[in-house]
Structures are given as structure tokens and as C-alpha cells.
C-alpha atoms as a printed R data frame, in Angstrom:
    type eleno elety resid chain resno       x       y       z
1   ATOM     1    CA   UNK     A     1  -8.305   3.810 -17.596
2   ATOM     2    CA   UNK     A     2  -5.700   3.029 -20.565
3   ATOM     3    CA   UNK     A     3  -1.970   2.471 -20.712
4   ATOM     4    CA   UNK     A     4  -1.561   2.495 -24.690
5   ATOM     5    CA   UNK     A     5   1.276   4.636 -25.632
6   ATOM     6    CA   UNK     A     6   2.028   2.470 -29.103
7   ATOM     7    CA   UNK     A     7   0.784   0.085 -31.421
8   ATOM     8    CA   UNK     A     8   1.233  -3.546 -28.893
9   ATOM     9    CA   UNK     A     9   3.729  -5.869 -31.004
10  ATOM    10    CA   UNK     A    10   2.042  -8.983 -30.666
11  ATOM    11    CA   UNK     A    11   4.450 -11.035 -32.044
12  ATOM    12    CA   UNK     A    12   6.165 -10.792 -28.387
13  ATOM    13    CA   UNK     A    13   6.218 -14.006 -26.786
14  ATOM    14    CA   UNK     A    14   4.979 -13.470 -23.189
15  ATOM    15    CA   UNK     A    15   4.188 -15.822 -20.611
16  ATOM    16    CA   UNK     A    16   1.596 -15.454 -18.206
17  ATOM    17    CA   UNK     A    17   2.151 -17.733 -14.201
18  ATOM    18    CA   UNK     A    18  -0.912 -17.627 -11.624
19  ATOM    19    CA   UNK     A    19   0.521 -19.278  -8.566
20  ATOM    20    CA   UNK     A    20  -1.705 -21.887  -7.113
21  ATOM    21    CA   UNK     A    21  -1.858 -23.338  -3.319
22  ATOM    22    CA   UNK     A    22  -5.198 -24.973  -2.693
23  ATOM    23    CA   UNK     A    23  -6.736 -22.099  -4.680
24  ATOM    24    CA   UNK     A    24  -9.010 -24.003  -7.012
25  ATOM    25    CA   UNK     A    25 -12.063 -22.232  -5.729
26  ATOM    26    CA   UNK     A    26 -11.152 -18.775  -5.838
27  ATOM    27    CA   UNK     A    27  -9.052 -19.889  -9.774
28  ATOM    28    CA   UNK     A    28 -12.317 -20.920 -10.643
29  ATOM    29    CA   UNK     A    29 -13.792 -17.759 -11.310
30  ATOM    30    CA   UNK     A    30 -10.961 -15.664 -11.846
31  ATOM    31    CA   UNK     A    31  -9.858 -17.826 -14.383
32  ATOM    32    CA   UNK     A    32 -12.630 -18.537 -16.783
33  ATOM    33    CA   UNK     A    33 -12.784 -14.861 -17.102
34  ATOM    34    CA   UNK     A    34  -9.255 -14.133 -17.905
35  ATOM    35    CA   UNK     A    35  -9.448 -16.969 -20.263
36  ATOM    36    CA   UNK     A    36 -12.228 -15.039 -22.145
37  ATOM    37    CA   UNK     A    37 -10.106 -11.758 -22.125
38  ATOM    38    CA   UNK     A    38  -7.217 -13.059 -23.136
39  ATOM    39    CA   UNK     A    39  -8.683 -15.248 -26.228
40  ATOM    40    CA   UNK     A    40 -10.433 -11.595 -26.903
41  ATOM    41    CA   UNK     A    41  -6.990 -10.180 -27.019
42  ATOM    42    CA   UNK     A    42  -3.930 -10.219 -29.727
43  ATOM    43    CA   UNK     A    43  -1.386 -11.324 -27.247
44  ATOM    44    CA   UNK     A    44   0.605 -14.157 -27.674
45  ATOM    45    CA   UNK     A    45   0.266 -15.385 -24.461
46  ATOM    46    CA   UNK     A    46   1.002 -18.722 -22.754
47  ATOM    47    CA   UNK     A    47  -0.606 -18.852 -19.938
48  ATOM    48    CA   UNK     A    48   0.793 -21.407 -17.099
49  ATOM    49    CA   UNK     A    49  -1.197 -22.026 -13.662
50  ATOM    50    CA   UNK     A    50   1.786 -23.202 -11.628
51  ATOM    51    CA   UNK     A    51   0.705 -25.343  -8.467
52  ATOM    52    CA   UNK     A    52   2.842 -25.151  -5.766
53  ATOM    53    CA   UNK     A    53   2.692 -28.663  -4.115
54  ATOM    54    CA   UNK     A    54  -1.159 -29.083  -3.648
55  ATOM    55    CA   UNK     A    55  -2.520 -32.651  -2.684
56  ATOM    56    CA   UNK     A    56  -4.221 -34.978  -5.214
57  ATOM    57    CA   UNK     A    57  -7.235 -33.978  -4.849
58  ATOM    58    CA   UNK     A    58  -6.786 -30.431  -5.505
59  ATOM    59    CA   UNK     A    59  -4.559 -31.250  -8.507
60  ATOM    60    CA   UNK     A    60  -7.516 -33.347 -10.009
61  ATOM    61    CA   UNK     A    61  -9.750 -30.108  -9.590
62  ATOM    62    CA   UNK     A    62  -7.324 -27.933 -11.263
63  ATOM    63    CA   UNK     A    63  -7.092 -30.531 -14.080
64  ATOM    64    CA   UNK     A    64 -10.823 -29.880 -14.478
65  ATOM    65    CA   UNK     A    65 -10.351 -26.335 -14.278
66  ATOM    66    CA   UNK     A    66  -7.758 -26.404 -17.326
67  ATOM    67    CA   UNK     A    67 -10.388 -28.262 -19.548
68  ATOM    68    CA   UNK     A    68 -12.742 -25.722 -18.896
69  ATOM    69    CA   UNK     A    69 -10.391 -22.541 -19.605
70  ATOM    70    CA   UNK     A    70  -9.070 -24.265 -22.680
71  ATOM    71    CA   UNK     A    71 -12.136 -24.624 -24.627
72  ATOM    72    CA   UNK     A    72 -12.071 -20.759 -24.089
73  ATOM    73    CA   UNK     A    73  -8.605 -20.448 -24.330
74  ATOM    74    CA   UNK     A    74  -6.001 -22.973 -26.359
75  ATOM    75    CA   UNK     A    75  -2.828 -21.932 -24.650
76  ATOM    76    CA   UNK     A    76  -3.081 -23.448 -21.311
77  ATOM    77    CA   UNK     A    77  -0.859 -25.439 -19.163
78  ATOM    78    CA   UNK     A    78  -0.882 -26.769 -15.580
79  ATOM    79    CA   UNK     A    79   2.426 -27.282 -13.683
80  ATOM    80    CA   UNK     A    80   1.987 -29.210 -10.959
81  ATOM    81    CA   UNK     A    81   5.514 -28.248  -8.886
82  ATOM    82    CA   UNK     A    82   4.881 -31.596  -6.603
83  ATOM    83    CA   UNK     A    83   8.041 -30.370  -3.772
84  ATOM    84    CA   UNK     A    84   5.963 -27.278  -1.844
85  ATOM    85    CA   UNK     A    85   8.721 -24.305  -2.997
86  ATOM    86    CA   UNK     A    86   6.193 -20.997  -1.880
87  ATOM    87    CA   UNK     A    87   4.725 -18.528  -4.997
88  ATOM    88    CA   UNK     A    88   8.463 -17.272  -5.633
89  ATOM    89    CA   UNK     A    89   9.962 -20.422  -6.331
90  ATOM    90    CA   UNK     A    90   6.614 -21.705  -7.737
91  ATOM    91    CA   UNK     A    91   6.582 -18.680 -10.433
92  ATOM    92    CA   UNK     A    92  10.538 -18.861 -11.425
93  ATOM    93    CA   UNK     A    93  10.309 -22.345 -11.815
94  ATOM    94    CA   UNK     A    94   7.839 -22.211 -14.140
95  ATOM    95    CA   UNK     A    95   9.203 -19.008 -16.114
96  ATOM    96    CA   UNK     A    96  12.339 -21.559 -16.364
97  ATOM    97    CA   UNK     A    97  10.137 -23.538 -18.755
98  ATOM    98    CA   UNK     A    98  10.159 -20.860 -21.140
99  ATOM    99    CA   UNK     A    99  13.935 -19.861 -21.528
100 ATOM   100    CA   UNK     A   100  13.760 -17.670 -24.369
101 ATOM   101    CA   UNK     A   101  10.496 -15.609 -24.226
102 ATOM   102    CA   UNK     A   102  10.277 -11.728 -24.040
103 ATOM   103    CA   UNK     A   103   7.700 -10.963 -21.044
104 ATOM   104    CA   UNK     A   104   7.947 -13.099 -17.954
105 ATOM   105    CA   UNK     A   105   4.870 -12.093 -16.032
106 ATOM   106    CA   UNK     A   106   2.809 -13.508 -12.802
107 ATOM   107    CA   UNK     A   107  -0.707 -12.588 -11.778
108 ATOM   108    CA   UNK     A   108  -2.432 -13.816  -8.554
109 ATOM   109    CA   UNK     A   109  -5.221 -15.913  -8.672
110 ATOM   110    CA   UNK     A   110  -7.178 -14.108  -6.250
111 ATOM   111    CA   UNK     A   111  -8.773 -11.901  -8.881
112 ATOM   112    CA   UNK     A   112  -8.170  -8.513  -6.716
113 ATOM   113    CA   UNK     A   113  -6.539  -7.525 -10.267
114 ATOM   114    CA   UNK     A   114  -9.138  -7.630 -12.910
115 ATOM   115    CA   UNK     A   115  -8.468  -9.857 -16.341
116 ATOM   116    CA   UNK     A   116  -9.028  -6.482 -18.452
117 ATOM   117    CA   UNK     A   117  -6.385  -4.825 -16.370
118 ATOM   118    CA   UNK     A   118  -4.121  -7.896 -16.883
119 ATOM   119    CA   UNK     A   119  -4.810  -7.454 -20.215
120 ATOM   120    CA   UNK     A   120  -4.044  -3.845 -20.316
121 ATOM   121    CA   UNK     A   121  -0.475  -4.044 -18.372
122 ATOM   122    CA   UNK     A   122   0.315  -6.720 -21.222
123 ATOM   123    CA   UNK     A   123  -0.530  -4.699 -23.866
124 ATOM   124    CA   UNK     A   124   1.487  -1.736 -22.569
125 ATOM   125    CA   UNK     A   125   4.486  -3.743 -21.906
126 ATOM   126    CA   UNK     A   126   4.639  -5.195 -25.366
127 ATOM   127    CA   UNK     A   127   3.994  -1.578 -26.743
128 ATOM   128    CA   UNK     A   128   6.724   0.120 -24.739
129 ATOM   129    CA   UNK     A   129   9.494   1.739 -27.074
130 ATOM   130    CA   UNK     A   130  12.151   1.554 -24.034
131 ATOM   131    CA   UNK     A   131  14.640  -1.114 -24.412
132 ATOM   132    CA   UNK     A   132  14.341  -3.562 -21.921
133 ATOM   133    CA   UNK     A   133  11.016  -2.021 -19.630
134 ATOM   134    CA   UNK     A   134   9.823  -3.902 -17.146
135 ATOM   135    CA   UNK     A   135   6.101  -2.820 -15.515
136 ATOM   136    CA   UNK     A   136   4.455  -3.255 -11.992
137 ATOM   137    CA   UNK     A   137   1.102  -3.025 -11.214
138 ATOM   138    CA   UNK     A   138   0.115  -0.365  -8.682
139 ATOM   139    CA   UNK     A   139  -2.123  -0.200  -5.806
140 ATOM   140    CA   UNK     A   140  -2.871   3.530  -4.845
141 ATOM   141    CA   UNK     A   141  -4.314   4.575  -1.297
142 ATOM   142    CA   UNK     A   142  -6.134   8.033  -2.821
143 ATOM   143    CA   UNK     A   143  -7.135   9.080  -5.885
144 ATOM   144    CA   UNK     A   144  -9.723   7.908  -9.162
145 ATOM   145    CA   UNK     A   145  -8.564   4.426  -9.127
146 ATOM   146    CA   UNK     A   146 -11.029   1.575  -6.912
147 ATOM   147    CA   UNK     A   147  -8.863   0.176  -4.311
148 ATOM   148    CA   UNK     A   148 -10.333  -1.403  -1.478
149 ATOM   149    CA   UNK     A   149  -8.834  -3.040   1.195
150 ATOM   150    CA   UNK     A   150  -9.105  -3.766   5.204
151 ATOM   151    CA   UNK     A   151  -7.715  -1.409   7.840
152 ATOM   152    CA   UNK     A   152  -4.901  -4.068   8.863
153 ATOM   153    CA   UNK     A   153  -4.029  -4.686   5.363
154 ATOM   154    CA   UNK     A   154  -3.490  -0.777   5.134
155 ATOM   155    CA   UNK     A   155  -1.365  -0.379   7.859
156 ATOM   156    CA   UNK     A   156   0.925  -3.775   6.934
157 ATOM   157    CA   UNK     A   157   1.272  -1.961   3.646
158 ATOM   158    CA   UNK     A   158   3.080   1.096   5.090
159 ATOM   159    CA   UNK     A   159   4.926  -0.574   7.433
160 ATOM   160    CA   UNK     A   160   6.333  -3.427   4.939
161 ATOM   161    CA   UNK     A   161   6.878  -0.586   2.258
162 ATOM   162    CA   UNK     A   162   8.491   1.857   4.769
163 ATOM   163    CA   UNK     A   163  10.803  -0.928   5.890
164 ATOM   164    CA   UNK     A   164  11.759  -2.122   1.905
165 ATOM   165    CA   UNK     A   165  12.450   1.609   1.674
166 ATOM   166    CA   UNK     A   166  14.644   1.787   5.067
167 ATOM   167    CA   UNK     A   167  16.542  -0.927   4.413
168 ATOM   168    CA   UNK     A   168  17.146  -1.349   0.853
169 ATOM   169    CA   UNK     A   169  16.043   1.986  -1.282
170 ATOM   170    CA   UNK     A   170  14.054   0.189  -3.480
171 ATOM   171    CA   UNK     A   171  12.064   2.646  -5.278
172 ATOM   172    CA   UNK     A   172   8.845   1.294  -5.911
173 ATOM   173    CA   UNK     A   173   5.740   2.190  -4.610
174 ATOM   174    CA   UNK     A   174   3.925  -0.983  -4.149
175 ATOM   175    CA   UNK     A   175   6.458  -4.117  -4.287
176 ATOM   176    CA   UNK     A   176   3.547  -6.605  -3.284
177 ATOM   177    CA   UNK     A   177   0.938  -5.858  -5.919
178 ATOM   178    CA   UNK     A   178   0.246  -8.990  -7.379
179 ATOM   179    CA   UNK     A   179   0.638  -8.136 -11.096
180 ATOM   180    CA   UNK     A   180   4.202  -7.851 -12.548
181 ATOM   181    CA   UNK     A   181   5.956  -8.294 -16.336
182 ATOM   182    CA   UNK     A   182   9.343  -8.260 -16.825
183 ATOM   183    CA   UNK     A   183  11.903  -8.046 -19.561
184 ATOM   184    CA   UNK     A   184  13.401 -11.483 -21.076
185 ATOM   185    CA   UNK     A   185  16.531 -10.090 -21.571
186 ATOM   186    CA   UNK     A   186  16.385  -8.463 -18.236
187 ATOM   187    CA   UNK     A   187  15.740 -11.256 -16.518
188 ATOM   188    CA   UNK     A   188  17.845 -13.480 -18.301
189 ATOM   189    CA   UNK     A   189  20.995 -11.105 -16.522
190 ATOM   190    CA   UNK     A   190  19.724 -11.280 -13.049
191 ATOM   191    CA   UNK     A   191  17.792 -14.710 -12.378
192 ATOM   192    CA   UNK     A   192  20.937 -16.585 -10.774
193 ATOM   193    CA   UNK     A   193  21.161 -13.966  -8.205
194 ATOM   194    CA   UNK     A   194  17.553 -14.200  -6.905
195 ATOM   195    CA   UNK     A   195  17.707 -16.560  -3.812
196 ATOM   196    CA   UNK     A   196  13.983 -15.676  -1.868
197 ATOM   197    CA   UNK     A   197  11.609 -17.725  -2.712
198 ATOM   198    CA   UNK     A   198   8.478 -16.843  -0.189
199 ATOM   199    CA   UNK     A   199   6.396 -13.690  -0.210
200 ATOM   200    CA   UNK     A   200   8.904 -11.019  -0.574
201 ATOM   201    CA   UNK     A   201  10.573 -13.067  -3.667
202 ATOM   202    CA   UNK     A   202   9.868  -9.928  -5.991
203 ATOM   203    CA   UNK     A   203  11.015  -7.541  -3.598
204 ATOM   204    CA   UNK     A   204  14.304  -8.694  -4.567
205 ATOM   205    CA   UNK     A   205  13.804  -9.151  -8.149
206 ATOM   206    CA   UNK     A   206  12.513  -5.612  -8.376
207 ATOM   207    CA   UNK     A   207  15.855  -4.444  -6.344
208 ATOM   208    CA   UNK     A   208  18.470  -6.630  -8.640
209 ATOM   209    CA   UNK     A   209  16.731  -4.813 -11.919
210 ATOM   210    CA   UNK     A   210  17.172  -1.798 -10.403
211 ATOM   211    CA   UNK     A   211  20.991  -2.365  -9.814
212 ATOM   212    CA   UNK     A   212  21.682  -2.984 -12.948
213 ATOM   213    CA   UNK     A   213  19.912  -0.014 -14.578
214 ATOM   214    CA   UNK     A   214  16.926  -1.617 -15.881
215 ATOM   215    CA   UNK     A   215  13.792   0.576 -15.927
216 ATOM   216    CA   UNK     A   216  10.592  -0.528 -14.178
217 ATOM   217    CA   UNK     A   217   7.362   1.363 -15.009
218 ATOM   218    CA   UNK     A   218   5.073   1.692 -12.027
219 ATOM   219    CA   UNK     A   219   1.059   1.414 -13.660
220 ATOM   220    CA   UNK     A   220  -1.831   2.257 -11.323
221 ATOM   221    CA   UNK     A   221  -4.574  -0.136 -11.369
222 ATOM   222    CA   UNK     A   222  -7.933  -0.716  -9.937
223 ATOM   223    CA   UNK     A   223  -7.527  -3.265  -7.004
224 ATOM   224    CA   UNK     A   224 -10.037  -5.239  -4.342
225 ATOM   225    CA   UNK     A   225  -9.211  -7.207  -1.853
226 ATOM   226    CA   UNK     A   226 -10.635 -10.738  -1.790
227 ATOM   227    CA   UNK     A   227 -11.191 -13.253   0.757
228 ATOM   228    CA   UNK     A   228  -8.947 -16.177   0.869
229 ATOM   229    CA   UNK     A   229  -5.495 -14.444   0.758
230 ATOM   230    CA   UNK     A   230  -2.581 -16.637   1.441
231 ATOM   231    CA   UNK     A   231  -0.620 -13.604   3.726
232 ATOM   232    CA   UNK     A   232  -1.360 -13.273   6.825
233 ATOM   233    CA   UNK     A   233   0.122 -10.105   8.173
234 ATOM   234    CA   UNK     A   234   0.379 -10.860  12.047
235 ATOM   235    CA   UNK     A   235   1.282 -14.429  10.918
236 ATOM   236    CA   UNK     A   236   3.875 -13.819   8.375
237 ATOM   237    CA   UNK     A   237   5.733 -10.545   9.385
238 ATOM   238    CA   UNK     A   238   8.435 -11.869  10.991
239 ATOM   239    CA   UNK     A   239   9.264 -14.111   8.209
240 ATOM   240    CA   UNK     A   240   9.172 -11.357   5.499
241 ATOM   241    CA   UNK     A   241  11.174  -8.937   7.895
242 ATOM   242    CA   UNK     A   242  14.007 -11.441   8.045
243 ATOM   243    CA   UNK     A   243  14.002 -12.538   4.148
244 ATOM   244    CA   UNK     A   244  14.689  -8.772   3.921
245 ATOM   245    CA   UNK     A   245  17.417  -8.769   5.929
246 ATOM   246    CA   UNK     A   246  18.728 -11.596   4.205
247 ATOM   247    CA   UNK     A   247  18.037  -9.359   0.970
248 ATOM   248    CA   UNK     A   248  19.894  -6.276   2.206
249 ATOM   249    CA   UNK     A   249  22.904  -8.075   3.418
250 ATOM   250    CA   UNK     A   250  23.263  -9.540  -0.322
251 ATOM   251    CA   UNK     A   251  22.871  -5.978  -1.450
252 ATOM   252    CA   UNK     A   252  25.454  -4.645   0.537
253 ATOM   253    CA   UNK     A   253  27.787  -7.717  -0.546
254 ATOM   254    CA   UNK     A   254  26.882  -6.613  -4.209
255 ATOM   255    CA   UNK     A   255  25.537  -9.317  -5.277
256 ATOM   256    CA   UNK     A   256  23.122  -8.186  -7.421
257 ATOM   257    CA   UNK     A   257  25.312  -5.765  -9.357
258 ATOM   258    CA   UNK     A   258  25.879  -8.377 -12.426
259 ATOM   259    CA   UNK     A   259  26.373  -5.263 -15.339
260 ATOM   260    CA   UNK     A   260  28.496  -2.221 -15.493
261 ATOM   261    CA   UNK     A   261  26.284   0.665 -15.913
């Protein structure tokens, strides 16, 4: 599998959130090997693990954690977000930190994405020659590419996409993927009209690019699920149904249309 379409600029200043909520454990892991792969890379990446209200104790672990990654990796930094705000609002406040970069990307700690793949969707942003490109990683149901996943997981994944389609048009075949890199200057234009901060937080972000003509490039990755996810679907439906209500009704009210196209 390779996304290289041009040489990667790697002067690009790109930085890199994994959203934390008692996930020590499972960063553990997942970590110290995208540490490794992205000190083997020619990114200029700043990587921030972005802790969304954890206790002490947890904190203290992750402090160990960052020692460990940066003797691996230099450029490291824990945000400890004390006020719980959810992985939305625990990503874009930590993307504020770095007003004027190029890439603003987030990758779940989970490791269902692997830290070569991470790798490669950085690479290929930074060597897209389209203005402005923003990417997505992919999940796909059939095909060459490894996904695995539980029955129930399948079957919240074509309802929730079904109903992002249904209600707002978004065109994007996998809004929930946990991999995503997108445009500074893009960003820059829509970020005071993003109000969800929960699970469904890039579901809107995704839709306000899209309304103001900014291209998104949809890149199929391997994917396996991993014990420990944060989403439960019977638990956590009827809050991501209504934040897309709440997303829709702004979208009718046009209040993510912030360019003329």
C-alpha cells in the first residue's frame, strides 16, 4: 500500500493530536511505536498527546509515557486539558496551540490505525500539489485492505453513515475513521464555526470544508478494531443522533458557508 504521488515537502509544519481519556495503557504501546516511525521519518512533526481531563494519577502515567517516547522521539508534548471537554474539544484545543502550522492532524490512540499508515497519510498530505487538500483516512468493508471489526460495530457504521448522508449530504465515506489532516489555511477559515465537541465533532468539520469548496481526499487504510474503545454504540447513539441534528440545523441556517465560491 502507498499514497506517494510527489516528492513530501518536509519543510511543512504539521502537528500531530492523539486524544487521551484514561488511555495510558492502550498509548503505551501504540505510542512507543509511532514514536519510532515518526523519528524514522522526514516529517516535521510535533506531536501533542492531548489529555482530556484524566485524574492525577493517570496524568503522572502519561508523564512517564512522554519520557519514554521522547528519548525515541524529541518533539513531544503532553497537554493536560484539566476541564473534561470530550476528543473534539480536546483535539481543537490543542491544534489552537499551534496557530500558524500547515497540517492540523489527530490520530486515535487506540492503534486500530497503524504508525506506518500514519506515517504514510502524512507524507501524502505534505506531497499533495492541490492547494489547500485536506485527507481522511478510510475504513473499507470489502476489498485488499485488512479491516476487521465486530458485527455491531458494522451495522452502527451504516446506520451512522446513512444518517450523516440523510441529513446533511456530507460526502464522505467514513466520517469516524480515526485518522484525519487538514489544511492550515483551511482550517484557519472555518474553526469559529465548529461548535460539536463530542464524537461526531469531525462530522462537522468535514461538512464546513466542504461548504466552502475545500477538497478532502478520502485514503483507504488498513484498520483493526481494538479493545478499549471509548464509543459505545447502544450507549452513545442517541447523543450523536442529536449533535447531528444540531449540525444540520446550522447547515440549513448557513452557517458554515464563510467563503464565496
Amino acid at each position: 500500500m502507498c499514497f506517494f504521488l510527489s516528492v513530501p515537502d518536509a519543510n511543512s509544519d504539521i502537528v500531530l493530536v492523539t486524544p487521551v481519556w484514561n488511555d495510558s495503557q492502550r498509548l503505551a504501546g501504540f505510542g512507543a511505536e509511532l514514536a519510532r516511525s515518526l523519528a524514522a521519518s522526514d516529517l516535521n512533526v510535533t506531536w501533542v498527546i492531548a489529555d482530556d481531563g484524566s485524574g492525577t494519577k493517570e496524568v503522572a502515567q502519561l508523564d512517564r509515557l512522554l519520557d519514554e517516547f521522547s528519548e525515541v522521539y524529541s518533539d513531544i508534548v503532553l497537554q493536560p486539558h484539566p476541564q473534561r471537554s470530550r476528543k473534539g474539544g480536546a483535539i481543537y484545543q490543542s491544534w489552537a496551540a499551534f496557530p500558524d502550522y500547515d497540517y492540523y492532524a489527530f490520530v486515535d490512540a487506540d492503534g486500530a490505525i497503524a504508525p506506518v499508515d500514519v506515517i504514510r497519510l502524512l507524507q501524502r498530505a505534505v506531497a499533495s500539489d492541490v492547494a489547500d487538500e485536506s485527507f481522511v483516512a478510510v475504513r473499507q468493508l470489502e476489498g485488499s485492505l485488512l479491516v476487521a471489526r465486530s458485527g455491531l460495530r458494522k451495522l452502527s457504521f451504516h446506520l451512522f453513515h446513512g444518517m450523516v448522508g440523510a441529513l446533511i449530504g456530507l460526502k464522505c465515506a467514513d466520517t469516524q475513521c480515526g485518522a484525519k489532516i487538514i489544511s492550515g489555511n483551511a482550517y484557519r477559515v472555518v474553526e469559529k464555526s465548529l461548535r460539536e465537541r463530542g464524537f461526531v465533532f469531525d462530522v462537522e468539520l468535514l461538512l464546513a470544508l466542504q461548504e466552502n469548496g475545500y477538497r478532502v481526499k478520502e485514503l483507504e487504510i488498513d484498520w483493526l478494531e481494538k479493545p478499549g474503545g471509548k464509543v459505545s454504540p447502544l450507549r452513545d447513539a442517541w447523543r450523536m443522533m442529536a449533535a447531528l441534528f444540531r449540525i444540520r440545523w446550522r447547515w440549513k441556517a448557513g452557517a458554515y458557508r464563510l467563503t464565496d465560491l
